[in-house]
ROMARSE-42460 format. One record per residue: x, y, z of N, C-alpha, C in turn; residue in one letter. Coordinates in pm, whole numbers, plus 50000, padded with zeros to 5 digits. Example, Ala and Ser with C-alpha at 12.3 -4.5 7.8 and 13.67 -1.06 7.14 Angstrom:
// residues 2
513194943150780512304955050780513204967050780a512854977550708513674989450714512905000350787s
END
This chain:
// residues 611
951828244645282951468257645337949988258445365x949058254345253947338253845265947148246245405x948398237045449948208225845571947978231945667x949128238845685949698247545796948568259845828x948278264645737947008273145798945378267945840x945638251745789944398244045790943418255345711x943318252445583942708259045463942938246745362x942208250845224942298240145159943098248345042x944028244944939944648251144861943818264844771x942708261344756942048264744651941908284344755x941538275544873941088288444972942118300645013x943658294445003944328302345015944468306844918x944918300544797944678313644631943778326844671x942638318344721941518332144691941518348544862x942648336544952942768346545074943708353345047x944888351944974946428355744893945818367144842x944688365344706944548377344605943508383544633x943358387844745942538397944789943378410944783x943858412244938944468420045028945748423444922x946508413444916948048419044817947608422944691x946548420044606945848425544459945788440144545x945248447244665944828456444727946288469544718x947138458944837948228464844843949248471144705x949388459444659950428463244530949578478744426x948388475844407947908486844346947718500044397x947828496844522947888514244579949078514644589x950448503644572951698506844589952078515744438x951578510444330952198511844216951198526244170x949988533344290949018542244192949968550044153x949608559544082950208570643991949758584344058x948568583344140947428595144196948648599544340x949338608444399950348603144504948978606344637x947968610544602946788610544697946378597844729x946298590244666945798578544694946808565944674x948378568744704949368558844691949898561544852x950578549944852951698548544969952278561445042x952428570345118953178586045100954508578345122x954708564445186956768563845233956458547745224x957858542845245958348531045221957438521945385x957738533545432957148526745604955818523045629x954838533945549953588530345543953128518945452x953918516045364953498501245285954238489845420x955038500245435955548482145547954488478145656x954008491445697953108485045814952098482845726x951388485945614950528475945562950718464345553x951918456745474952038449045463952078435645617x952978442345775952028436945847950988435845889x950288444145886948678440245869947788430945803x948868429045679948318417245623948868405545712x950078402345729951228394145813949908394245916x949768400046006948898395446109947568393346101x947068393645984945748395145908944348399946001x945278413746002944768425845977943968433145866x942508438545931942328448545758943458457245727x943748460745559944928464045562944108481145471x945108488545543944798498545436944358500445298x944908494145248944558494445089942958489945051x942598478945185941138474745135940028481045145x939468474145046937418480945090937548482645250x936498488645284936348497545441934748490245498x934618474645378933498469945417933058464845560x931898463445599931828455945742932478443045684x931718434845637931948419945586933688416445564x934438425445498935868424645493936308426045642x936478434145728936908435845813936438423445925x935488417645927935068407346006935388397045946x935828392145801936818379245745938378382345843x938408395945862939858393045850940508391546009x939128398746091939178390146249939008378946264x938308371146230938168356146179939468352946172x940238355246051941418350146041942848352846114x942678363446195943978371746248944908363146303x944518352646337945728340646417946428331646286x945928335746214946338319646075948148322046085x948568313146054950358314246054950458312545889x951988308745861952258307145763952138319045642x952788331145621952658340445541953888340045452x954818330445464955688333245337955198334845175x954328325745167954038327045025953088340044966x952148343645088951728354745056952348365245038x953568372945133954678383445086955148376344933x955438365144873955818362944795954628369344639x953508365244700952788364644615952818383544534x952948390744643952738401244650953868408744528x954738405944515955868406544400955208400544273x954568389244277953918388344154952848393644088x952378403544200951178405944180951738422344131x953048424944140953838442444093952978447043991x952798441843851951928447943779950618441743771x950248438443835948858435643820948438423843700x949358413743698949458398743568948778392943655x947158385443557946838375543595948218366043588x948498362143468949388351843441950948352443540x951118365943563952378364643686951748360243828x950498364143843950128356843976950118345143957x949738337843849949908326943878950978316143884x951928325043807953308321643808954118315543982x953548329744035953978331144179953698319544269x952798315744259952018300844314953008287744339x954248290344229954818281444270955788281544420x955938292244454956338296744569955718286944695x954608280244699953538269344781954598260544813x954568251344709955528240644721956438238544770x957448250044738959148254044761959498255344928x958278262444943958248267945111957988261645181x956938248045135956628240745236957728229845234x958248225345134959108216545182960668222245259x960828234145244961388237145341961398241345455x960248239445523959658242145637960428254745712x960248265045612961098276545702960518290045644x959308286845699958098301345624958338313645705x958408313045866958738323245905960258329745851x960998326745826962378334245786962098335745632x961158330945549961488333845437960618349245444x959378342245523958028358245535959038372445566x959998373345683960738383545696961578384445563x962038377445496963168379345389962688385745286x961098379145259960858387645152959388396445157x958998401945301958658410645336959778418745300x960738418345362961708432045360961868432145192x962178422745106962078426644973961318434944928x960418432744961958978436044853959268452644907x958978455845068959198465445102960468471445041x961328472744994962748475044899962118474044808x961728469044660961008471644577960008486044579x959288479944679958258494044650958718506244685x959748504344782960608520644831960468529844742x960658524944604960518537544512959138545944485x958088544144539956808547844496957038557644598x957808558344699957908570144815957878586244760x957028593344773956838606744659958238613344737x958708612144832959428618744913960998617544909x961028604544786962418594344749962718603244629x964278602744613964448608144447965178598044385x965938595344282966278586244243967648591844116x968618584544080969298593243975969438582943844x969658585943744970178583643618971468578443598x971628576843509972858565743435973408579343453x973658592143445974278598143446974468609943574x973488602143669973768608943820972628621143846x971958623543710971268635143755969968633743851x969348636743930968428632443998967008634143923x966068623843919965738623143846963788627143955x962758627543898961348626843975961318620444073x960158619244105960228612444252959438598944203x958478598844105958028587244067958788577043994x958518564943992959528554043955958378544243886x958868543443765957878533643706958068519743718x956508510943675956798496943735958018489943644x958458494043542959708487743471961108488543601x961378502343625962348507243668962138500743847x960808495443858960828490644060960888477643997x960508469143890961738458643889962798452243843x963078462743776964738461943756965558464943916x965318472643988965528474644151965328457544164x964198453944137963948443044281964688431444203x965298430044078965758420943962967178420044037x967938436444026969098431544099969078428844273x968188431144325968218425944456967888411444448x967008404544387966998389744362968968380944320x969088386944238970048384344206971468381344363x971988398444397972778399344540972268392444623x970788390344645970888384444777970028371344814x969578365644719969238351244688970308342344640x971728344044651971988334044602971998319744666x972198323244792971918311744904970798299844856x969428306344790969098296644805968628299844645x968948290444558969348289344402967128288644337x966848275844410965198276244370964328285844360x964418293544503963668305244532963938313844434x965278318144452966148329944364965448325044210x965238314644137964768309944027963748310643993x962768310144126961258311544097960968326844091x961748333944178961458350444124961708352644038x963208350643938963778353143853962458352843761x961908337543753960428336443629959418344043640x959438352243810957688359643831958588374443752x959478376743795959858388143733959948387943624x960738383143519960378378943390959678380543295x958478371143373957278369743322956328389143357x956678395643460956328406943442956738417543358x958078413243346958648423443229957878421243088x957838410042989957008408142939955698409742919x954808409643010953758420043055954388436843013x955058441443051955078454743038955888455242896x955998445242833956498449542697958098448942685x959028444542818959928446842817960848432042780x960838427742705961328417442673962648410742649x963758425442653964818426542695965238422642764x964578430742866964808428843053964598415143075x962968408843036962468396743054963648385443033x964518382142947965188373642865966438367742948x967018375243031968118364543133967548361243206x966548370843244965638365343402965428354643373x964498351743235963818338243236964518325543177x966088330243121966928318043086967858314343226x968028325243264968298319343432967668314343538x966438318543540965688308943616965698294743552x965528291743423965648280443380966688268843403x968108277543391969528268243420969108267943578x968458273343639969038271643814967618260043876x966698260943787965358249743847965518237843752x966768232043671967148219743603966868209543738x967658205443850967188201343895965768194643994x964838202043979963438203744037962408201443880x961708192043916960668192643750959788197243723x958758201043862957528211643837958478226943793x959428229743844960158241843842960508244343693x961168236643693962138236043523960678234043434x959308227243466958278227943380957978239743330x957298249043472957328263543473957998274243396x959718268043415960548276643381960308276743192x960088264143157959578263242994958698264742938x957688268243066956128277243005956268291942976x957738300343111957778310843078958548311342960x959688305142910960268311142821959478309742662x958678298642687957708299042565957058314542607x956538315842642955978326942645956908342242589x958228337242668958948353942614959148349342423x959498341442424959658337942214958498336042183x957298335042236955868343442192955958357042140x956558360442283956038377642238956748380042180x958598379442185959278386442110959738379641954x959038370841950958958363241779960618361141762x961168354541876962598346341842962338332241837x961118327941797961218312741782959488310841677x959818298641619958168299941550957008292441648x955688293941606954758289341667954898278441670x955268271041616955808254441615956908249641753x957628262341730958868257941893958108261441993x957608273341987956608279542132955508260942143x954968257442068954038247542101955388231742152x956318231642090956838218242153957458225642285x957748237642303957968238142477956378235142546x955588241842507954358235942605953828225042617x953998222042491953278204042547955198193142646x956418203142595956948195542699957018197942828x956478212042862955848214442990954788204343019x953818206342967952728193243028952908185843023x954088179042972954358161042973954698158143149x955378170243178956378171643335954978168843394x954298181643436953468183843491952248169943516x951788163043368950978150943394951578139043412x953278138243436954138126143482954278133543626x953928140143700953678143843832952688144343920x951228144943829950298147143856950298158243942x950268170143824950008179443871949588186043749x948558178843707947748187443596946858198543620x946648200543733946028214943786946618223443906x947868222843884948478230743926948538246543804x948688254943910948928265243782949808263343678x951238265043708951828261943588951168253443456x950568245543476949918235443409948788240043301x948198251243428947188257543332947178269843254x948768274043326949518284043204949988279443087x950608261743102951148259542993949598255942881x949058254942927948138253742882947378260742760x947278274842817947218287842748947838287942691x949498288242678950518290842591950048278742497x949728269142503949448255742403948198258842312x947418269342375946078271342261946508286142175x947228295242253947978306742167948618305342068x949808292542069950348291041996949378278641841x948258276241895947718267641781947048276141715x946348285641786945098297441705946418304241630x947658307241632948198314941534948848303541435x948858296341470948958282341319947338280441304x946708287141305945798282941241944718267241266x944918268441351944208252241428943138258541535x942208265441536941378268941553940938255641654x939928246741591939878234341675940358225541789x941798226441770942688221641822942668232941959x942768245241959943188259542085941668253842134x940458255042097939728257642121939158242242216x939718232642202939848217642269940848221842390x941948225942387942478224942473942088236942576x941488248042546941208260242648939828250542672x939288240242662938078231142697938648226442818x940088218142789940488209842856940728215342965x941088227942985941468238943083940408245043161x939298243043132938108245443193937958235443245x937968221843210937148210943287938048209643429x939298213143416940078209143512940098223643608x939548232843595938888243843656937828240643738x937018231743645935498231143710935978219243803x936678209343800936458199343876937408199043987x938328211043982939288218944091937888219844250x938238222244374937548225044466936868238044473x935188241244570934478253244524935878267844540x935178277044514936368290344527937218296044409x936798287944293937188288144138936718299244034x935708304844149934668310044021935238320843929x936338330043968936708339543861937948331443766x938578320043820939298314843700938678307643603x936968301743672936458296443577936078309543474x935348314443524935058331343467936108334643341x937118331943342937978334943292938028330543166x938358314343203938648303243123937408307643009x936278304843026934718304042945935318319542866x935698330142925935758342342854936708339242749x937868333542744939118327342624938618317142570x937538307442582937298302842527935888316742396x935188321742446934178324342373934898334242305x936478340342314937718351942238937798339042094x938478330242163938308321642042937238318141953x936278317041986935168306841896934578321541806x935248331341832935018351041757935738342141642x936898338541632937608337641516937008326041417x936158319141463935548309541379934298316041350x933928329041406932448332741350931198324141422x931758322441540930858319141595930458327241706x930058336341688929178346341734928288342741861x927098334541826926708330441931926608323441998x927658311741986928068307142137929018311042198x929778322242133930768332942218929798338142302x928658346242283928058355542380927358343042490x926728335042429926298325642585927328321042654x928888318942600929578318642666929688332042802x929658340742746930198353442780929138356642907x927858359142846926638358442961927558350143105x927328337043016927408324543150928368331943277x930178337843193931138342743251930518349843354x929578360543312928978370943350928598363843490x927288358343500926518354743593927098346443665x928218341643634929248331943718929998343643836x930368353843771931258368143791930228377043942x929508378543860928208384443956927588378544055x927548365344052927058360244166927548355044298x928998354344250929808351144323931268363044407x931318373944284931948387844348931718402344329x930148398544274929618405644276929558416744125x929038430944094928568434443982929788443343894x931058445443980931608456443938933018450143971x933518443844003934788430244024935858435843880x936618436943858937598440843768937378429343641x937308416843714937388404243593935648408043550x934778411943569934018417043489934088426043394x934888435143415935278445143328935358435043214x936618426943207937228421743100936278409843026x935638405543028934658397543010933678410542959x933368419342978932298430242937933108433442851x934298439442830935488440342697934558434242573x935088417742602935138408642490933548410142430x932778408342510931178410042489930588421842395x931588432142462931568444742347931638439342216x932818439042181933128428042054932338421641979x931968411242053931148400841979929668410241982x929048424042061927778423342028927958434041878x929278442341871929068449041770929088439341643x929828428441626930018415641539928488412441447x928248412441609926828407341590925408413141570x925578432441559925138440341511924208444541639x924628437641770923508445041888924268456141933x924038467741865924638481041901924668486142000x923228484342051923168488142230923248480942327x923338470042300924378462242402925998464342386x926528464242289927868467742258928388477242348x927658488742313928068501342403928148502042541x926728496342550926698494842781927768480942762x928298471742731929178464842772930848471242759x930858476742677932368487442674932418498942770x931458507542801931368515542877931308508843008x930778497143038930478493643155932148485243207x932498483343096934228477943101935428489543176x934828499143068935748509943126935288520243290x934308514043314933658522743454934728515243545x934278501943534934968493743681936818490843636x937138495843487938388494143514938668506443592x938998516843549938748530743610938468533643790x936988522743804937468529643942937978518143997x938558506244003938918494944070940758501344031x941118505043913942728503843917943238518543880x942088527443899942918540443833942678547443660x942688557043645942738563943517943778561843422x945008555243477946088549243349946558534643402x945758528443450946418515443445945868509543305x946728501443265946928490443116944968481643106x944558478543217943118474343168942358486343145x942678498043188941958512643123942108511743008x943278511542969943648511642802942968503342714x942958490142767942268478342661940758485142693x940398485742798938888492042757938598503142697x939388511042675939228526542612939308521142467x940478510142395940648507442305939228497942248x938828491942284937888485142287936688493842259x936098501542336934958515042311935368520042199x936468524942176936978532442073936548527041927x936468510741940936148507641783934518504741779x934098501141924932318502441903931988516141878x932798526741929932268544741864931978543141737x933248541541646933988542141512932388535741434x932418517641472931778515241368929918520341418x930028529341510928428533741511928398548741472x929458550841404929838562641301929838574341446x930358569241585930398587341644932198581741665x932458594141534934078593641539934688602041650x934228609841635934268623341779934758613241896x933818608741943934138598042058934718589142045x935048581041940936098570741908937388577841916x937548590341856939168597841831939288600341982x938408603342052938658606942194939588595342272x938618583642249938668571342267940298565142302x940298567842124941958557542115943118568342106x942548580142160944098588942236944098588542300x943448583042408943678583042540944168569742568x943798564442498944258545942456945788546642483x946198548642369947728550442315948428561542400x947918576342515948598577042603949308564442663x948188562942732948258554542874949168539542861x949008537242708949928527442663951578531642640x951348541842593953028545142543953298549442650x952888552642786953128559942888953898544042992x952918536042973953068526143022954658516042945x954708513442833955588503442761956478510542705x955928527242672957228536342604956378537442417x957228548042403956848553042272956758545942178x957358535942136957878528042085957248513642042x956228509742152955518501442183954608492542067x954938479342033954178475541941952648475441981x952418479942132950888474442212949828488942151x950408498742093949508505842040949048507041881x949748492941811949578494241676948198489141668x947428483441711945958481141691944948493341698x945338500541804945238513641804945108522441748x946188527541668946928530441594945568529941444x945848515141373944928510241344943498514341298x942998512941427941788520341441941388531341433x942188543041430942078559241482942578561041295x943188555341226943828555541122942128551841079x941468539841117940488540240971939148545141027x939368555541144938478565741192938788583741094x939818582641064940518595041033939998587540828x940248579140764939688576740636938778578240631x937648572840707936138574340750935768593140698x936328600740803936368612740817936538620240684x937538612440609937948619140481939348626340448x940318621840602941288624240629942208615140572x942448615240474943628605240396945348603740464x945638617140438946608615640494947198616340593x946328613640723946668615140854946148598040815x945028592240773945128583040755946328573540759x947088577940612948048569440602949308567440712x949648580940783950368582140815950448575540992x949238570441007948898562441122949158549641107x948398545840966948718531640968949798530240928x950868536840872952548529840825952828528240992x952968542841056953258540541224953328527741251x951538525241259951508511641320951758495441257x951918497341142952878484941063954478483741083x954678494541094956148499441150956728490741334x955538496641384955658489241527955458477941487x955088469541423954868456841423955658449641314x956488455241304957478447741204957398454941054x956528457941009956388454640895955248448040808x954258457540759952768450340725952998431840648x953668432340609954308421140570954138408640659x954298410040769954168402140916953328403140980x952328411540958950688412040986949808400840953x949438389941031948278380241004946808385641038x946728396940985945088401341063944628408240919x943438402340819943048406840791942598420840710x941768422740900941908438040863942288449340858x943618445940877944498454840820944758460040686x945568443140659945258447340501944238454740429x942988446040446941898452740391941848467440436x942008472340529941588486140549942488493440504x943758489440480944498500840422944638498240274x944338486240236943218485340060942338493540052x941648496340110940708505540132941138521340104x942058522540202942478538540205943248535440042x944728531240040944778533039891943808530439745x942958522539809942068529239666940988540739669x940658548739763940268562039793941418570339763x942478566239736943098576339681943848573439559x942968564739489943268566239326944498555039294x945058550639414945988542739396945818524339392x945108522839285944408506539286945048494639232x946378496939123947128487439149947628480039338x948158489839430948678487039494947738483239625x946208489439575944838482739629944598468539584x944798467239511944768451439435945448439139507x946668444239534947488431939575947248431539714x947578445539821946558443339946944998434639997x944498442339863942908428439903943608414439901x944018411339794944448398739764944718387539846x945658393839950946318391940086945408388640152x944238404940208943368404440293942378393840285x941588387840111940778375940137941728364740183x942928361040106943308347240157943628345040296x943828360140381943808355240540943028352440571x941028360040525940008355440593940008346040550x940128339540392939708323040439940468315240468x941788316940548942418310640634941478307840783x940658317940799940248318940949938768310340917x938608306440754937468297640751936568306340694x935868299940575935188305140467933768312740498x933288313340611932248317240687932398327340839x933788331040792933888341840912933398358540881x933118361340989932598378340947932978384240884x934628381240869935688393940852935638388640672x935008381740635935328376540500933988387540447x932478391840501931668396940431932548409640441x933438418140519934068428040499935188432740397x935958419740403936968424740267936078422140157x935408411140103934228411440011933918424839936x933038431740063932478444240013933628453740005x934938457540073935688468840021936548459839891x936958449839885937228446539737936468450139619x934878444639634933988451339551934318469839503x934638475839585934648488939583936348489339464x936898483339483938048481239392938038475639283x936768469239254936488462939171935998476739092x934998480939142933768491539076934968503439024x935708507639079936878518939061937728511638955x938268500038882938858496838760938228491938683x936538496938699935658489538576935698477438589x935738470538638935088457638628934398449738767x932898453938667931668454438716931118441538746x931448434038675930558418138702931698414338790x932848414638802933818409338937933318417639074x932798429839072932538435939156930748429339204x930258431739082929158421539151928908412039195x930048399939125930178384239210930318387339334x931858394439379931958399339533930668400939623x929878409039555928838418439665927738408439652x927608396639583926448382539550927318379639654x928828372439674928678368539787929008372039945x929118383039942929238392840067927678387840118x926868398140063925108394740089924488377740124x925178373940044925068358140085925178353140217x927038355840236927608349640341926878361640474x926388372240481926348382540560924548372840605x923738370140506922378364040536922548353040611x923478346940595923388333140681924298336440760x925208345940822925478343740912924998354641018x924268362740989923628373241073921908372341060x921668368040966919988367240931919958378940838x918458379140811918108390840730917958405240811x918588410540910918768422340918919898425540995x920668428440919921868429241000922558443340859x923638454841007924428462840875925568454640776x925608441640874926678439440706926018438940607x924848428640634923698423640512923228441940404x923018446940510923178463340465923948469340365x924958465440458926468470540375926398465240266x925818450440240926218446040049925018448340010x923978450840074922878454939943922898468539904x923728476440003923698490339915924928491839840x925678485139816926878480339733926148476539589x925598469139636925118461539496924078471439451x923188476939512922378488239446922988498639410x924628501539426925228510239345926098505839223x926258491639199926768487739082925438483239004x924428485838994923278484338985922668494938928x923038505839020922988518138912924158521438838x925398519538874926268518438711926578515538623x925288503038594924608493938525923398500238404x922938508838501921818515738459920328507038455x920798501738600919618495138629918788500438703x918108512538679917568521338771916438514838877x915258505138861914308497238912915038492139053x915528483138998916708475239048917488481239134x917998489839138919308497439191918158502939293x916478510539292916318516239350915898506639480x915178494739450914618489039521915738483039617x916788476939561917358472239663918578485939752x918668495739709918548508839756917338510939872x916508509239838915648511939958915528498540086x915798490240041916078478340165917338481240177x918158480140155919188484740272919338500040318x918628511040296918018520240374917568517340498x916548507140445915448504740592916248495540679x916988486240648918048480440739918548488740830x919268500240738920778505440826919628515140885x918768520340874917838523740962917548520241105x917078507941054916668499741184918068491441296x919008490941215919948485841291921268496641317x921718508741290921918513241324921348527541349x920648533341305919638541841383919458553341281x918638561141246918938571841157919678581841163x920788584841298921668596541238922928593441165x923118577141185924698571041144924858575140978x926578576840996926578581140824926018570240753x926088559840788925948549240641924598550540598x923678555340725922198560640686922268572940560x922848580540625923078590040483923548585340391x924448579040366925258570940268924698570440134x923498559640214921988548840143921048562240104x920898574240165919908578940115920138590039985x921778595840026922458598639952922028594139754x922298580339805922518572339674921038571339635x920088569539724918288568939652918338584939567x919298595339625918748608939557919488606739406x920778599739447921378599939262920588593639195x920288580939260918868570439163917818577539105x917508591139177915798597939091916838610339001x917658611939039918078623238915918808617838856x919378607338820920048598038741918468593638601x917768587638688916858580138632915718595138572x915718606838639914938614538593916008620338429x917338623038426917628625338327918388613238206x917918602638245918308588238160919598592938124x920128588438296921708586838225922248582538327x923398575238335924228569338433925058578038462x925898576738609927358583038640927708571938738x929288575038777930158562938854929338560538939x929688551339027928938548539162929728547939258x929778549439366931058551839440930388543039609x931068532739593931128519739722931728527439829x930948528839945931798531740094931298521740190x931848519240296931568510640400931438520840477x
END
């Protein structure tokens, strides 16, 4: 197909996900001002693209509109209508799915009849976004006029089905883009024949049937019907296909790819994910020019990973690099910037640069917002994302704002039900403890252990720890006990020098100090302060966080000198690094006032540990 238009492969990827990234999102808006008004007006968009035409949906730039006179004669559009179905919810990973569509078409040299076949599809699919269409129920009643992206492809699921059977490959390769979108939207139900039928029908074809075993690793990813051990022998037997074909940079290849470092970071092979999302870059970089947002990409999953080893800062030069790779090439406000400004958030609050944290989350959520809308799913991850840089710079106000609007747009999106808001969830839960709200507290985080199985089946930390936390604020420290317990042996699963280890540290300490025993509570907070100095330097709020820990078992000691001085350095810390109105500033100064009326009437009282 790249032949036929005389383009080079790499060039059509990047001429494909312009215009149809354009189209599909004003097909699927939610705004009916700024969506499709009828089935007819997406169709003549969609020839506009067909004749490559500027198409409605795009920027109104000079520079766009003069690429696309340039190109108006190019032939060959089957794979692009194709592409355009993969692109329904907006999946990196289903676009790339779609790609295999290249191959299929060209060796059947019959692009014009497929371009009409599944032009008219796609156009049938989107019919439902028509504000002017109604639609009915399992039980006939007529239902809104809007149709969500679950319900336009379950429509286009059974039209794949009736009227592909003729040709079994094709019909197979949708079956996986669809699939693989349901999964995206959480629907994993739906996802599960699609993608075992595409599988029985591409047995004969081997890049196909490769594909077809990258997606179904992927659906027993999400829906935990197989262990990380089976998800990893389907991907590496995907790449066995793929590098006995030589077609190690083909997409599929570099999906299975992903699925091969997902499934090692949750066994715990850190090293191992973090080699192979390497390996996935080099074969990015040494792909032809026109790469730059998958490289963009790649460097951003790699520097998500190297967070979990506590490596802090070669995540952010990673992240920069993404950046200036992002910017220079599509400029300052590009959507895949958003997401890359996400992760950066992250690592700068990690890393205690507060005001970078913030302009990188806020600056996440500007360009998701105006590039896809006020409830599309990358709104959400960025709202969710801000939401916990608010939290830990103590403005809860704006964090609670934050992660309800989060968990709309999510449950709105996947349904009430949705395990995609238990992080969420999560968060707003140890915004509401913070507050002093216990039992809205609790009653968030069972929610969200609930969506997720069962805290039991939680590998994160801080979970545990934080809801150790809430039960021993409320007097309940046996059952605080066995929670920490949990919570350290996950961090030092993730390696004895990760961040998340100076955190359970110091709220264990606090469990310590609440059943009397004081020298276990002080070992903790010796090595919280420890591990917090070498891995942040000497001014950082964790380093904070354990010296005013320890200057309060210090004064329950009745070490008044002692207790005050290192009381007043971590004052001047959480001062300087998070600013003087944050609570933990009060916290620290709080505790200097018990130190002079403690010490003015020679006498001790409890001491009471908060993070």
């Amino acid at each position: 197909m790249a032949a036929n238009r005389r383009i080079s492969l790499p060039a059509l990827r990047r001429e494909l996900s312009d215009d149809l990234d354009w189209i599909t999102l004003k097909a699927l808006e939610k705004d009916r001002a700024r969506r499709y008004s009828s089935a007819s007006e997406l169709g003549a968009d969609v020839g506009r693209y067909l004749n490559s035409l500027p198409v409605v949906a795009g920027p109104p730039s000079a520079s766009y509109r003069a690429k696309k006179f340039v190109r108006r004669h190019r032939v060959g559009v089957a794979v692009g209508v194709t592409l355009g179905l993969a692109l329904l919810v907006g999946s990196v990973g289903t676009t790339w799915g779609m790609l295999r569509a290249i191959r299929a078409e060209a060796r059947a040299k019959d692009e014009a009849t497929v371009a009409t076949q599944l032009s008219d599809f796609l156009i049938g699919v989107f019919s439902g976004t028509n504000p002017l269409a109604t639609a009915q129920d399992a039980k006939g009643d007529v239902k809104g006029p809007d149709l969500t992206a679950i319900e336009l492809l379950r429509r286009g699921a059974l039209r794949v089905r009736a009227e592909l059977d003729a040709r079994p490959l094709l019909q197979a390769r949708l079956m996986g883009v669809m699939g693989m979108a349901f999964i995206e939207l959480g629907a994993t139900d739906s996802a599960r024949p699609l993608i075992e039928d595409s599988l029985r029908l591409s047995q004969h074809d081997a890049l196909s049937r490769a594909e077809g075993l990258v997606n179904l690793g992927h659906l027993k990813l999400e829906d935990g019907s197989a262990s990380f051990g089976e998800v990893e022998v389907l991907a590496r037997e995907a790449l066995a296909v793929f590098t006995a074909n030589d077609a190690e940079a083909e997409p599929g290849s570099l999906r299975a790819l992903q699925l091969l470092a997902a499934t090692l970071r949750y066994q715990d092979r850190l090293d191992e994910a973090i080699g192979v999302l390497y390996q996935r870059l080099g074969i990015l970089e040494r792909s032809p020019a026109g790469n730059e947002i998958r490289i963009a990409e790649a460097l951003r999953d790699i520097a998500f990973q190297k967070v979990f080893k506590g490596e802090l800062q070669q995540s952010t030069e990673l992240l920069h690099r993404a950046l200036e790779l992002l910017e220079s090439s599509v400029g300052p406000n590009h959507p895949s910037i958003g997401s890359v400004s996400t992760i950066l958030g992250w690592v700068s609050v990690l890393s205690g640069r507060w005001d970078e944290a913030e302009v990188a989350g806020e600056r996440a959520l500007r360009i998701a917002e105006e590039y896809l809308g006020p409830t599309h799913v990358f709104v959400a991850d960025a709202l969710d994302a801000l939401g916990s840089i608010y939290a830990l710079e103590g403005k809860y106000r704006e964090a609670t704002e934050a992660n309800d609007r989060c968990i709309q747009i999510k449950r709105s999106i996947y349904g009430q039900q949705t395990p995609k808001v238990a992080v969420t969830l999560q968060n707003s839960a140890w915004v509401r403890m913070k507050s002093g709200d216990y039992g809205a507290a609790e009653r968030m985080y069972l929610e969200a252990f609930g969506l997720l199985g069962g805290l039991e089946k939680i590998k994160a930390p801080i979970f545990w720890k934080n809801f150790a936390a809430l039960l021993c604020l409320q007097g309940r420290l046996s059952e605080a006990e066995k929670h920490f317990e949990v919570a350290l042996a996950q961090a030092e699963s993730w390696g004895p020098e990760h961040p998340s280890m100076v955190w359970v540290l110091n709220d264990f300490a606090q469990l310590r100090v609440a059943q009397g025993r004081l020298e276990d509570a002080e070992a903790l907070t010796d090595r919280s302060v420890e591990l917090a100095g070498k891995l942040h330097g000497q001014s950082h709020q964790d380093l904070a966080w354990g010296l005013h820990n320890r200057a309060a078992i210090l004064l329950e000691r009745g070490r008044f000198d002692q207790a005050e001085a290192m009381g007043r350095s971590a004052l001047r810390m959480r001062e300087d690094t998070l600013g003087a109105s944050h609570p933990d500033v009060e916290e620290s100064r709080r505790l200097l006032e018990k130190i002079e009326k403690l010490r003015a009437a020679g006498r001790t009282a409890p001491a009471k540990l908060n993070k």
